[in-house]
Structure formats: C-alpha cells, structure tokens
C-alpha positions as CSV (number, residue, x, y, z in Angstrom):
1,X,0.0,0.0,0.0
2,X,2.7,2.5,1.0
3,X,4.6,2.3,-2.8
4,X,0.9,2.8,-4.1
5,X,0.6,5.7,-2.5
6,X,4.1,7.3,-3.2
7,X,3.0,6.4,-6.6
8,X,-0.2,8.3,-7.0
9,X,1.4,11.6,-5.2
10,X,4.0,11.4,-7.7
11,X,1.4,11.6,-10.2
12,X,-0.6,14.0,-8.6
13,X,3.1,16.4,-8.4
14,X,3.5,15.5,-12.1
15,X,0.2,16.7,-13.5
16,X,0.1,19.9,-11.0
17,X,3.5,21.0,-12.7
18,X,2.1,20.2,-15.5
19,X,-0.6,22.6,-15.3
20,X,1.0,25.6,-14.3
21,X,3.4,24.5,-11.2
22,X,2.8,23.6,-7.6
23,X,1.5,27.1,-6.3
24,X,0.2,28.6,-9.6
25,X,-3.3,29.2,-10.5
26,X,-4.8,25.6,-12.0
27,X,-4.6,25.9,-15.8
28,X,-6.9,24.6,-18.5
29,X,-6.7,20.7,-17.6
30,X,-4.4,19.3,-20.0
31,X,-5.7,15.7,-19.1
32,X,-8.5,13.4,-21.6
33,X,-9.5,11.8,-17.9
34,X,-10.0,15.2,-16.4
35,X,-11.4,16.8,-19.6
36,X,-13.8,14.1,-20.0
37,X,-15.1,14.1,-16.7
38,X,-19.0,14.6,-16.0
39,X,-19.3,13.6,-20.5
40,X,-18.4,10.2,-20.5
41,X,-14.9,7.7,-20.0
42,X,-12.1,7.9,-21.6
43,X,-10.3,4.6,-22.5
44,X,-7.6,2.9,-24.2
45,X,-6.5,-0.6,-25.4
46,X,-3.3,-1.6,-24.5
47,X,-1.2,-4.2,-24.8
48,X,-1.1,-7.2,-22.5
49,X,2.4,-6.7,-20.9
50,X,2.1,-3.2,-19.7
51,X,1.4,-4.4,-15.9
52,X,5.5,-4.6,-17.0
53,X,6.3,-1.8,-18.9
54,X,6.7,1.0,-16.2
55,X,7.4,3.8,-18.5
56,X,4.1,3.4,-20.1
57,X,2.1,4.3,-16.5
58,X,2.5,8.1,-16.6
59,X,1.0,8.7,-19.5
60,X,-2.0,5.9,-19.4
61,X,-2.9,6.9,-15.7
62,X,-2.6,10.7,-16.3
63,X,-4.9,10.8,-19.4
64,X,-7.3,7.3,-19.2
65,X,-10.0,6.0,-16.7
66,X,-10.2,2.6,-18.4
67,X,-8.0,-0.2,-20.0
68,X,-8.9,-2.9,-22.2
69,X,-6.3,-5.4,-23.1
70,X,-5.2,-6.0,-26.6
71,X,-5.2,-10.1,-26.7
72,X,-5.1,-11.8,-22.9
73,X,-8.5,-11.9,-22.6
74,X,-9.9,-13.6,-25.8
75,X,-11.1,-16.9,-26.5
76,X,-7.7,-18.5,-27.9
77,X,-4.9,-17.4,-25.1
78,X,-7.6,-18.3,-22.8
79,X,-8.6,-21.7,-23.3
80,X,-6.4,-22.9,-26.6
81,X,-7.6,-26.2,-25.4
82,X,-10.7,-27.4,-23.7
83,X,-10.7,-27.1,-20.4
84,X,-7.3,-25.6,-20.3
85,X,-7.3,-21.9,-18.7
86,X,-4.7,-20.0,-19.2
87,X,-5.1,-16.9,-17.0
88,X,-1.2,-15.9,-16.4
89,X,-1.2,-12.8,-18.3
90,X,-5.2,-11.7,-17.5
91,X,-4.5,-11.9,-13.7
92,X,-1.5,-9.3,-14.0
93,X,-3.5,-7.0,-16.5
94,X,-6.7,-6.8,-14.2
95,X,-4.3,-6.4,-10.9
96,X,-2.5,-3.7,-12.4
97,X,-5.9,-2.0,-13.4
98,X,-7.0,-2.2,-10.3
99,X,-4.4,-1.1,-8.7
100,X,-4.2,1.8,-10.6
101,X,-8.2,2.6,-10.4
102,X,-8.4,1.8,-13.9
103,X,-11.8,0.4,-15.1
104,X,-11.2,-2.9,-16.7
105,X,-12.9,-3.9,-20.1
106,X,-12.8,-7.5,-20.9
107,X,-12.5,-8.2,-24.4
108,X,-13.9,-10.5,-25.8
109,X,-15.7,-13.6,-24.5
110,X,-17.5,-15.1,-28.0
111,X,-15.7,-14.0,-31.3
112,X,-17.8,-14.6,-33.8
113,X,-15.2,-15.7,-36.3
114,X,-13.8,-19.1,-36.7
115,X,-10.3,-18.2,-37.4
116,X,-10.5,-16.1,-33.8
117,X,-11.9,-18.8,-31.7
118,X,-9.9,-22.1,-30.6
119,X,-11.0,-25.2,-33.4
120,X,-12.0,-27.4,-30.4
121,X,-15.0,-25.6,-30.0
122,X,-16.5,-26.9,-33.2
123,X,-15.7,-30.2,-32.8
124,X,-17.0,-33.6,-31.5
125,X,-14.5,-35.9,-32.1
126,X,-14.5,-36.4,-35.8
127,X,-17.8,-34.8,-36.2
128,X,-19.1,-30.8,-35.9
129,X,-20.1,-30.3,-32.4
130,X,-24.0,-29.5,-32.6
131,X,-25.8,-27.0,-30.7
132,X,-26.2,-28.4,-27.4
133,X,-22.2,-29.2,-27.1
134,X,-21.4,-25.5,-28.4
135,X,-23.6,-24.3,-25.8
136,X,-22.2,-26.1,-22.9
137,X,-18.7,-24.9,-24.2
138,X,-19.5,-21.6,-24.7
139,X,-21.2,-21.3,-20.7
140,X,-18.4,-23.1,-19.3
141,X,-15.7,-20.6,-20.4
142,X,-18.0,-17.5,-20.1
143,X,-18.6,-18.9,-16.2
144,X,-15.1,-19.6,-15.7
145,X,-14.0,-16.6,-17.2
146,X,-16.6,-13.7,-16.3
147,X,-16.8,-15.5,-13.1
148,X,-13.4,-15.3,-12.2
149,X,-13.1,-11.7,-12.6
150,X,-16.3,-11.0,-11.0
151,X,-16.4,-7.2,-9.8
152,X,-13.6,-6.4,-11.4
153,X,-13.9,-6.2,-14.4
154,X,-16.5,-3.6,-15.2
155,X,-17.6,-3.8,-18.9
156,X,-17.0,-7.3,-21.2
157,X,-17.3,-7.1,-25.1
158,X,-19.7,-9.9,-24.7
159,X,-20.4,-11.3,-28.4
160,X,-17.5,-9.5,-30.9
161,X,-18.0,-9.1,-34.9
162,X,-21.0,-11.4,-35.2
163,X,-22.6,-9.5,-38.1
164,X,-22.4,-9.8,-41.9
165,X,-20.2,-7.8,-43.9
166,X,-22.1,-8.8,-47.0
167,X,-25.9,-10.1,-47.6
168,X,-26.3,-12.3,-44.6
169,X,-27.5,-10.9,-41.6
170,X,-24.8,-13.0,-39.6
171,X,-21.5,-13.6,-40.3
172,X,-21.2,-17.4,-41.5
173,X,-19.4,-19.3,-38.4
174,X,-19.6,-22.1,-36.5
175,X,-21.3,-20.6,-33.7
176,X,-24.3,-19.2,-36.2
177,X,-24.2,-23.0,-38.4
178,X,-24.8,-24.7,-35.1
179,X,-27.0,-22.4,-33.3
180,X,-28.6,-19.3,-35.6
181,X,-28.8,-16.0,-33.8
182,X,-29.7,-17.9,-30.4
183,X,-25.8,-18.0,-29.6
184,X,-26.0,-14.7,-29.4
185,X,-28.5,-14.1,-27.2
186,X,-27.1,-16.9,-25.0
187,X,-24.0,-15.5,-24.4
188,X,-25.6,-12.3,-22.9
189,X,-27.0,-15.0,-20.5
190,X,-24.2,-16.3,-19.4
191,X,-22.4,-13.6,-18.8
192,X,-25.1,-11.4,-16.8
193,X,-25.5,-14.9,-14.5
194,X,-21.4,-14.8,-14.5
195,X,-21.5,-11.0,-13.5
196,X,-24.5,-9.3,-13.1
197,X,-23.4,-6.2,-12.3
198,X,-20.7,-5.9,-15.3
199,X,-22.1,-3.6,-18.3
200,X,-22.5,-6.3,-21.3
201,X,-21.8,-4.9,-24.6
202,X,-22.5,-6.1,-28.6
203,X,-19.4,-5.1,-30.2
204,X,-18.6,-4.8,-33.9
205,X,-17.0,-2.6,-37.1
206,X,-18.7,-0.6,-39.4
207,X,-22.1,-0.5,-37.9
208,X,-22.4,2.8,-38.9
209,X,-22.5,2.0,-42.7
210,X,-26.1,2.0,-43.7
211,X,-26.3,-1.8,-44.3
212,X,-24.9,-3.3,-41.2
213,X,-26.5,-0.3,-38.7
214,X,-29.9,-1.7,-40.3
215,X,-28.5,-4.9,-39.2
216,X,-27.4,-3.8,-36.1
217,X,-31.1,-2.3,-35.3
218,X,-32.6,-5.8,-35.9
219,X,-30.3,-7.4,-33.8
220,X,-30.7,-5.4,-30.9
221,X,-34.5,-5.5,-31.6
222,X,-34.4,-9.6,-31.9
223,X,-31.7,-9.4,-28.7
224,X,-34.6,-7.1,-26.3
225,X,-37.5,-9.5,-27.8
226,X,-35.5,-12.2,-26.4
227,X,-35.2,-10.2,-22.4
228,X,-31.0,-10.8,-23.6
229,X,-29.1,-8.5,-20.8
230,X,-27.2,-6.2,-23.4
231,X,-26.5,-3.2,-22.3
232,X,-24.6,-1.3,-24.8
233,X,-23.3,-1.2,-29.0
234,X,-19.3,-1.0,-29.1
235,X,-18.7,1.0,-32.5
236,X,-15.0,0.2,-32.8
237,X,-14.3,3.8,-35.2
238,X,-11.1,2.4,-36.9
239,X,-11.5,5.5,-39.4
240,X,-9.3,6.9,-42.1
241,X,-8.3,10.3,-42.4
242,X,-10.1,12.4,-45.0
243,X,-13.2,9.5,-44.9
244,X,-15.0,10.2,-41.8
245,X,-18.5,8.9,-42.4
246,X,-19.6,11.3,-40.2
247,X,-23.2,11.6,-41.1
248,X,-23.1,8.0,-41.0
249,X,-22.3,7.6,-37.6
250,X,-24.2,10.5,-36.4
251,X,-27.7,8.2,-37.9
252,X,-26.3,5.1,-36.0
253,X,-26.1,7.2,-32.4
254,X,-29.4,8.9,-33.5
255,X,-31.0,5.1,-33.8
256,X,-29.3,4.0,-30.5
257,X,-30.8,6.9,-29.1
258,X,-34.4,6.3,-30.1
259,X,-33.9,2.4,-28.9
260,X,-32.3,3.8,-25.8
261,X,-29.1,2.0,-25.6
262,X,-26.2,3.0,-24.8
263,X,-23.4,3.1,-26.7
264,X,-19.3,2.9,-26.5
265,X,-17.1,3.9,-28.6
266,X,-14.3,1.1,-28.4
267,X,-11.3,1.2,-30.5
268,X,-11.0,4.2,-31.9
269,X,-8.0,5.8,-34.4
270,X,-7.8,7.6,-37.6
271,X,-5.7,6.2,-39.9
272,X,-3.5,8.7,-41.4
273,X,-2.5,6.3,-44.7
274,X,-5.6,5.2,-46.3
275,X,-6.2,1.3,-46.1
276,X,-9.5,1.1,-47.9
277,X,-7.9,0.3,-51.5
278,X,-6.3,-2.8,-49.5
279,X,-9.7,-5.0,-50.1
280,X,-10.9,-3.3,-53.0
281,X,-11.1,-5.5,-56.8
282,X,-10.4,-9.0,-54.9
283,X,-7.3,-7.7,-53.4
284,X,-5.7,-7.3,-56.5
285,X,-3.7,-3.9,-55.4
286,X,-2.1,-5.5,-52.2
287,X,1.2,-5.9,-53.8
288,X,1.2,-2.5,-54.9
289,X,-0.1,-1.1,-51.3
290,X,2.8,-3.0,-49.7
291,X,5.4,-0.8,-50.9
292,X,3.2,2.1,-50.0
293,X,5.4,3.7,-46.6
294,X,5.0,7.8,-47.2
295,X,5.7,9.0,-43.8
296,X,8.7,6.7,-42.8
297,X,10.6,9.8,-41.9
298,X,7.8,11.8,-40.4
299,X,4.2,13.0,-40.5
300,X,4.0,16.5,-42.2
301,X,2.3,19.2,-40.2
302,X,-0.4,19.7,-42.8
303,X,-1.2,15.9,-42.3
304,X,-1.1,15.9,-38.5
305,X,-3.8,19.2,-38.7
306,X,-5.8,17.7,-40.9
307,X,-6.1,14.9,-38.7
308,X,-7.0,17.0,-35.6
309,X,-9.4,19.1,-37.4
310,X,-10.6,15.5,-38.0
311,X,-10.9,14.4,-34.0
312,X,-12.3,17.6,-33.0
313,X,-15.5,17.0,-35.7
314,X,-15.5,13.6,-34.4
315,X,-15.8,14.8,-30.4
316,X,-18.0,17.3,-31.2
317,X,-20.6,14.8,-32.7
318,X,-19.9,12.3,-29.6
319,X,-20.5,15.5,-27.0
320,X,-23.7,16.0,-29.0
321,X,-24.9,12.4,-28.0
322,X,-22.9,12.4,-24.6
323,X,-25.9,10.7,-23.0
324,X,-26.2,7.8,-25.5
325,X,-21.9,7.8,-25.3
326,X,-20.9,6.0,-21.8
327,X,-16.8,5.1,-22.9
328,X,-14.7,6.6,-26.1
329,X,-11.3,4.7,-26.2
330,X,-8.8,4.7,-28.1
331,X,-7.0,1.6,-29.4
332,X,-3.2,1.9,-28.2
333,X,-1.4,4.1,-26.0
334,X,0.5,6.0,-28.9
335,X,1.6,6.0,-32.4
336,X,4.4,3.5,-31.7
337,X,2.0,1.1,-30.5
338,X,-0.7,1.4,-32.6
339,X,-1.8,-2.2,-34.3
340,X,-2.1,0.3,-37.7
341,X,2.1,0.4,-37.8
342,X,1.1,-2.9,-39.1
343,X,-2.0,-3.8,-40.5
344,X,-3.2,-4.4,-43.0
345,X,0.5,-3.9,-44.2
346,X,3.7,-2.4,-42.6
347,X,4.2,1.2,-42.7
348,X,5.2,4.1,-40.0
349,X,1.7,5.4,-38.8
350,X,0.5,8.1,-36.2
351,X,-3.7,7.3,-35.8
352,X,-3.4,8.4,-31.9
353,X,-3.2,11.5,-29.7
354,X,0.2,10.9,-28.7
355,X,3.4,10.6,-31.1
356,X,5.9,7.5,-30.5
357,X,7.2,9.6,-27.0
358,X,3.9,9.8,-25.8
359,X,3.8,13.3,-26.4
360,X,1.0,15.5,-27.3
361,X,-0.2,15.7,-31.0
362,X,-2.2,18.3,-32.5
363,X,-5.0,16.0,-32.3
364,X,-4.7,15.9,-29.0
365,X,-4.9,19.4,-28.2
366,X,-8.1,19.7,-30.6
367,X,-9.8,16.8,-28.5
368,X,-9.0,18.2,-25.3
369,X,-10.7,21.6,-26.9
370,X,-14.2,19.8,-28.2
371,X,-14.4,18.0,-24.2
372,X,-14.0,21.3,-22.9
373,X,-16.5,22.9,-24.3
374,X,-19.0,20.2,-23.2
375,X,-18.8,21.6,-20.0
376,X,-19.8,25.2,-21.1
C-alpha cells in the first residue's frame, strides 16, 4: 500500500506542474480523464504486458479512466484447449488495473469468427459439435472466465463481430451453423449470470455503414424480444483520415438513441495512410499497397492538422450524443503502438493523440478543446 501511495502523489506532483506549477493558479486541464469528466470515459486498449512496462504508467494513468487489453482476454490465449485456462497474463493485467483505479474492459468472451476462436469448439471428435455441445462450451468458459473476474472487471465485449459484412444478416461461423442467432442471445445469459453487475456490450465494425447499422437495429430489436441483458453497441471507429463517415455515424447514435441503448465507442483511431484500396477489386492492389510507406521519416504538419481538425469533428458529434456515449477509447497508448504500424500492411503510422514519446499531437490538443467545451 505504501509504494501505491508514493505512486499516486508522484502523479498528482507530475500533472500539478504540469498545469502551471505547484502554487500557480490551475490551468486549463491538460488531461483526456480530467477533460472528459462529468461527458463520459475515456479509455484505451493496451497491450497485455504493460502491468510490465513501467514507463508506459504516466501517460496511461494521467490521461485514461479505463484499459482494455489487446489479446489476454480472448477466447484462444484463454482456453487454446478445452478445459485448459490459461489466465497468467489476464491476472496481472486486471491487478494492475486495479491497482491503478483503472476500469477494466474484458475483451472478448464469443468471437464470432472461426479463425478467432480455438477449433476445439466446433468439434465432436470427428464430427461438428452441434448446438447443445457449443452451448455447454461456450457457458463453461463465459462462467469460468466472467466469473473469475467478477467485480472487477467492469464492462466485457460480450459477443464480438458477429454481423455480416455482405448479404447475410450473420457472419457465417460455427457458432451461427450450429445455433442461428440464439448463440448470441445466449451469451448475454451467461455472462449477466457470471457477473450481473458488469455492463455487457455487442461489439462490432462498421455499424455505422447503412447496411450493417440496419442490421445492427434488428439485432438489438431480436436481442430485447428475447429479455438478452445487453446493455450497450461497441462502435470500434477504426476511421481513415479524410473519410470520416460522419453523417453515417451521427444516424447510427441517432437510432441508438431512439432504442435507448447506450453506446461505446471502443477502438477508436484515424488512420493517417488510407487502407480502404487494400480489399478493394479481390485484393488485386495489395502488392502495390505494400510498398506504399510515405511517412517513414515523419508526419507532415499539414497531415497531422488535418487529422486533428478530424478528432475535433468527431468529439463534437460524440459530445452532442454524450448521453447515449458512456466510454470513447482509443485503441493503443500511442503512435508507436498502434496495431495500424502494421495492419493491414507495414508502414510508420500516427492514428493516436500521442506521437511515438507519448507526447501530445495536435490532435490531442483539438480533443482536449471539443471536451472542454462540453462543459460550457
């Protein structure tokens, strides 16, 4: 208890100088957390390993209220074979976040995708496991899991990517062969009886293209016909700079808002090198894409202003639906961490707030403007 506390007044000197020196008159908060306060959390996915990475704490406890890890806490380093937990590296993550008075987010406890989720699920023996078997799988790691971090962990991306990109309404899995849209519903279940005070979420991409958010609608219709616990829509706002389909996701809060459910944001970034050719014409320009690496040397200024001009239209739409918005998070710490460095190819990237010192962008001097303002 005694290093904890020497910790947190270390922070508390930090910020305090920060904003204007110990003795001076408090400045404008210079802090997402403290911005944010009284609109809705701030968050940020991280990567499993920073309970170890000590020079990572400052910034993430100084500007975030919640954490969600990157990998530890999906299906596969979970339980890569039945009955096998592996819960090593989730332990450390959600004792560090606790420690720290980080909010947890568990992510994710169904992945709707078969290359996401551990092949033992779908099997019996030589045959596909049917309903009944998937089922019983799927309760006994959501009740290990959920269960085990029981009032700690305080918001789980229950059921992750389950929708159609295309003309189905669900994605085509094993979960949905074996079990339609019920597995869905059942995993909500489970995971209220697991942790019924945890905020259950429905968590996907895109659903604010017009397609999938009509999608979305009828899932969350189907999901409250069914008295399923879900509690929120994760929008996971991987955008691209220059594309922001604001209008877009402006029509998917406004239809959250008239179904009254809440909403977080969950992974949010804006990619500075375009990525959308990448799956364009069957993939044919990936070869050329590949080579594609413009900023290796550095992000020009006109880039990096465009991009906060971008965050600050983005805020100002999420403070104009701050009661359907509970979280916004980013996904990574920084630009040196962010997952967009390499995917869906490798090139130098800068999607976050923060460039690769964990020092304040432009963008995040335009965020920290739009929050403000909420308060006024």
């Amino acid at each position: 208890m005694r290093a904890r506390f020497h910790f947190g007044v270390f922070l508390q000197v930090a910020l305090l100088m920060a904003n204007g020196g110990l003795g001076a008159e408090p400045a404008t908060p210079r802090s997402l957390r403290a911005a944010a306060a009284g609109v809705f959390t701030i968050g940020v996915g991280v990567q499993d390993r920073i309970p170890e990475r000590s020079g990572n704490w400052p910034l993430l406890t100084a500007q975030f209220s919640a954490v969600t890890p990157e990998n530890c806490l999906k299906p596969d380093p979970v339980q890569a074979a039945e009955g096998e937990f592996n819960f090593t590296r989730s332990d450390a993550f959600v004792d560090f976040g606790g420690a720290n008075g980080l909010q947890v987010i568990g992510h994710c406890l169904v992945w709707a995708k078969d290359d996401r989720t551990p092949p033992w699920f779908f099997r019996d023996g030589a045959n596909t496991a049917g309903r009944d078997l998937l089922l019983a799988r799927m309760k006994r790691h959501i009740d290990t899991v959920a269960g085990r971090y029981r009032g700690r962990i305080a918001q789980w991306d229950v059921v992750n990517e389950a929708l159609d990109d295309g003309t189905n309404f669900l994605r085509p899995s094993g979960w949905s062969a074996a079990c339609g849209e019920e597995f869905i519903a059942k995993a909500f279940e489970f995971a209220h009886a697991a942790d019924p005070k945890a905020l259950l979420i429905y968590n996907d991409y895109n659903n604010e293209l017009p397609a999938k958010r009509e999608k979305l609608i009828r899932l969350v219709r189907s999901l409250r016909e069914k008295n399923a616990p879900v509690h929120a829509i994760g929008l996971q706002g991987h955008y691209e700079i220059d594309r922001l389909p604001l209008a877009d996701i402006e029509a998917t809060l406004g239809a959250m808002r008239e179904l009254r459910m809440k909403v977080v944001v969950s992974e949010l970034d804006i990619d500075v090198i375009p990525r959308g050719k990448w799956w364009a014409d069957g993939g044919k320009h990936r070869s050329e894409l590949a080579k594609v690496d413009p900023y290796r040397e550095g992000c020009p200024p006109e880039v990096l202003t465009r991009q906060a001009e971008q965050y600050a239209q983005l805020f100002r739409l999420f403070r104009k639906y701050s009661d359907v918005i509970a979280r916004v998070s980013f996904w990574n710490l920084h630009d040196g961490q962010s997952w967009l460095n390499g995917f869906p190819w490798r090139r130098v990237n800068y999607p976050l707030l923060f460039d690769r010192e964990g020092k304040p962008k432009p963008a995040f001097d335009a965020v920290i403007a739009e929050l403000q303002r909420a308060g006024k």
